[in-house]
N, C-alpha and C positions, 0 to 999 in steps of 0.2 A: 272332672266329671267324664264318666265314659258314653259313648254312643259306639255300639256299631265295635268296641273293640279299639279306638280312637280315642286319642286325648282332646278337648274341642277346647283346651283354657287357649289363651295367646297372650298376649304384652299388648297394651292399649296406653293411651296420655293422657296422662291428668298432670294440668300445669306446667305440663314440658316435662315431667317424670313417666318412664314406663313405668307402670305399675303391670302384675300379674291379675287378671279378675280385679273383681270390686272391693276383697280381702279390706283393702286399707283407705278405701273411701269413704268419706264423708258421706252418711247415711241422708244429709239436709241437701248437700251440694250435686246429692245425681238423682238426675232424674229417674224418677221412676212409673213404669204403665201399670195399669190396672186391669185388667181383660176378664171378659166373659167371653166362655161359647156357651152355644146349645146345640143339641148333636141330636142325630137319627137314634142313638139308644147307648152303651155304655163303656162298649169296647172299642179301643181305640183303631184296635185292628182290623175288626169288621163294620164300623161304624163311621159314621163322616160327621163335619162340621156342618152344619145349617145357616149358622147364625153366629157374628162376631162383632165385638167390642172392646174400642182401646181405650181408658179416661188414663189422660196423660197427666202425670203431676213432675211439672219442672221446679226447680227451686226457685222460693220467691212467687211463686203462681199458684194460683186455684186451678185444682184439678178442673179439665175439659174434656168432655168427648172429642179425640182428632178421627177419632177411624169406627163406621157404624155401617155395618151390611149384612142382610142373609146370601145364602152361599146356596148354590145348584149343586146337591150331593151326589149327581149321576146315580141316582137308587131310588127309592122311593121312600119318602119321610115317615117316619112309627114315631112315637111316642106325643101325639100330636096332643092327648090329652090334658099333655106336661107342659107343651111349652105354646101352642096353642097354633103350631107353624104346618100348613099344609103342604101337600104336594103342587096345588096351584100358585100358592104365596112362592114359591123356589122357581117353578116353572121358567123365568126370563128374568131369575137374578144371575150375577154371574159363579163363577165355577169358583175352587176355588186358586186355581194355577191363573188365573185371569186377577184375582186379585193381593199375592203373595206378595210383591215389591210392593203396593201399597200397605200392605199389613207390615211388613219388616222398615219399611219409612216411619209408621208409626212409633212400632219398637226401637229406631236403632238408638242405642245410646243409652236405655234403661235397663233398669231391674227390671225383670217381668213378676208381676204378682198377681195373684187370684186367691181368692178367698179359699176355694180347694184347689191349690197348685197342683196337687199330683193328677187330678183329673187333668185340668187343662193344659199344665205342659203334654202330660200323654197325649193328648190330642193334638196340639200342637206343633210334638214331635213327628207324630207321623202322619200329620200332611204334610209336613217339610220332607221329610224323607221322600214322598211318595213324586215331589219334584225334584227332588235331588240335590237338596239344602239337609245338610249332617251337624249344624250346629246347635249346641244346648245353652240359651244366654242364662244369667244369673239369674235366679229365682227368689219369691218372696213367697211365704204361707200365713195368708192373713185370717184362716181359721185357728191356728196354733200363737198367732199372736196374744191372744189373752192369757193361755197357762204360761209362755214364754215370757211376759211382763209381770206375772202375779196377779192377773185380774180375773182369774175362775177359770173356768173349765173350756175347753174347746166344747164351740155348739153351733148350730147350723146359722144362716147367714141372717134369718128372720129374729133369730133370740137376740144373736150379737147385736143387731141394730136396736130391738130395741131397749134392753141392757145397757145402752150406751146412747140413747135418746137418738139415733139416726132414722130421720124418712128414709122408709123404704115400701114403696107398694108396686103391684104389678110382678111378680115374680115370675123369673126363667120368661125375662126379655131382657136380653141381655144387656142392652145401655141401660138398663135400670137396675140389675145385678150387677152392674161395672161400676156406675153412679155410688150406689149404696155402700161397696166395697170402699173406693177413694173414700170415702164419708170416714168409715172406719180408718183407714188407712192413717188419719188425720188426728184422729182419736188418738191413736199409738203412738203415733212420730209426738205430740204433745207429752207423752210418758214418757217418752225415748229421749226427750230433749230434758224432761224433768232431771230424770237419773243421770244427767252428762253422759250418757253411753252417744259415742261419737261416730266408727265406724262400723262397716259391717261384721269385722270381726269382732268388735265386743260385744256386738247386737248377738251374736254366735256361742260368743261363753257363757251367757247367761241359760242356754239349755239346748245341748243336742237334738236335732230334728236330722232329715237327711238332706232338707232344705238346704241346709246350712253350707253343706258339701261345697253345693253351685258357686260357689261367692268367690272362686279360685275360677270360674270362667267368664268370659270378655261380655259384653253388651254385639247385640247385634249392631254392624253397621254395614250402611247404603254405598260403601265404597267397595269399586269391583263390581256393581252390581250392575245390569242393563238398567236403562233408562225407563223412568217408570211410564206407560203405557197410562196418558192422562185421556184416553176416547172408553176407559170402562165407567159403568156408569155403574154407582153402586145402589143397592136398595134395602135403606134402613128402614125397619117398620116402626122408628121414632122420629120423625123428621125434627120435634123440638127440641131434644135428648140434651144438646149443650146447652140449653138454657137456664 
């Protein structure tokens, strides 16, 4: 995967083997995040994060929300009609360079997935750039999961759910678009386990996306990194979200 003109794959350990990327992993055996944002409007480049959400699925575990907070997008919040987030709701959460080492702790070590990945790595990517973090982790598109398995058509997050019998209400808040997604996510890996498709490269053969690319780059990890800064104080507008 390129950024920036840069290679961002590396050599990572699974079982005491470098592996390149997630290419040859065990699609049950790695953890994978689930994320939501919500954003002041649609371009990554002039537009900020507001609002973020990690539901972490480790193997062996039920997906849990680890990481839930609106973000200060230094601008003034639009789109409020969408996601229902003011200017006063951001006013005294934190920024989002205040809360980046918590966010990439949540990450390190999975697949990133989003129900519309290419929105949310874009967004993703560049607030990390904008601190001066250059790397692309492996990525997952859990809208394109159902033409990729043979289960109908790519469709927005509200048909999928209920297509596939998942609670899903409150929309574009993001621990309940992250909630909703894992739910799906769950749904697949049950199809995925059906067909013995094992790693992510044969998750890969079964249908070109550009998704697919990422799977040759590494998982974020918390080493090399400063020490995560535990006095931010984050402000989820779902305090029950893991529950």
């Amino acid at each position: 995967m390129l950024l920036n003109g840069s290679r961002t794959d590396t050599s990572w350990m699974e079982g005491g083997v470098a592996v390149t990327g997630v290419c040859d992993a065990s699609i049950f055996d790695t953890p994978i995040a689930v994320v939501d944002f919500e954003t002041t409007g649609l371009d990554p480049v002039t537009d900020r994060v507001i609002e973020v959400s990690v539901v972490r699925r480790d193997p062996s575990a039920q997906p849990r929300v680890v990481f839930d907070t609106l973000i200060n997008p230094s601008r003034s919040v639009s789109a409020t009609h969408i996601h229902g987030i003011s200017d006063d709701d951001v006013r005294h959460a934190p920024r989002f360079e205040d809360i980046v080492d918590g966010l990439i702790d949540a990450l390190a070590g999975c697949v990133f997935s989003a129900y519309n990945v290419y929105f949310d790595m874009g967004f993703l990517c560049a607030e990390l750039q904008r601190v001066g973090i250059q790397e692309v982790p492996p990525h997952l598109c859990l809208m394109h999961m159902r033409p990729m398995l043979g289960l109908g058509k790519s469709c927005n997050l509200t048909t999928a759910c209920q297509l596939h019998e998942v609670d899903y209400h409150d929309a574009h808040v993001a621990a309940h678009d992250a909630l909703a997604s894992a739910r799906l996510l769950e749904c697949y890996l049950r199809v995925i386990g059906e067909r013995s498709i094992r790693t992510f490269a044969e998750l890969a053969e079964l249908r070109s996306y550009q998704f697919t690319r990422s799977f040759g780059n590494s998982p974020f990890s918390m080493l090399g990194r400063r020490q995560l800064d535990r006095s931010v104080k984050l402000a989820s507008r779902v305090a029950e979200a893991n529950r």
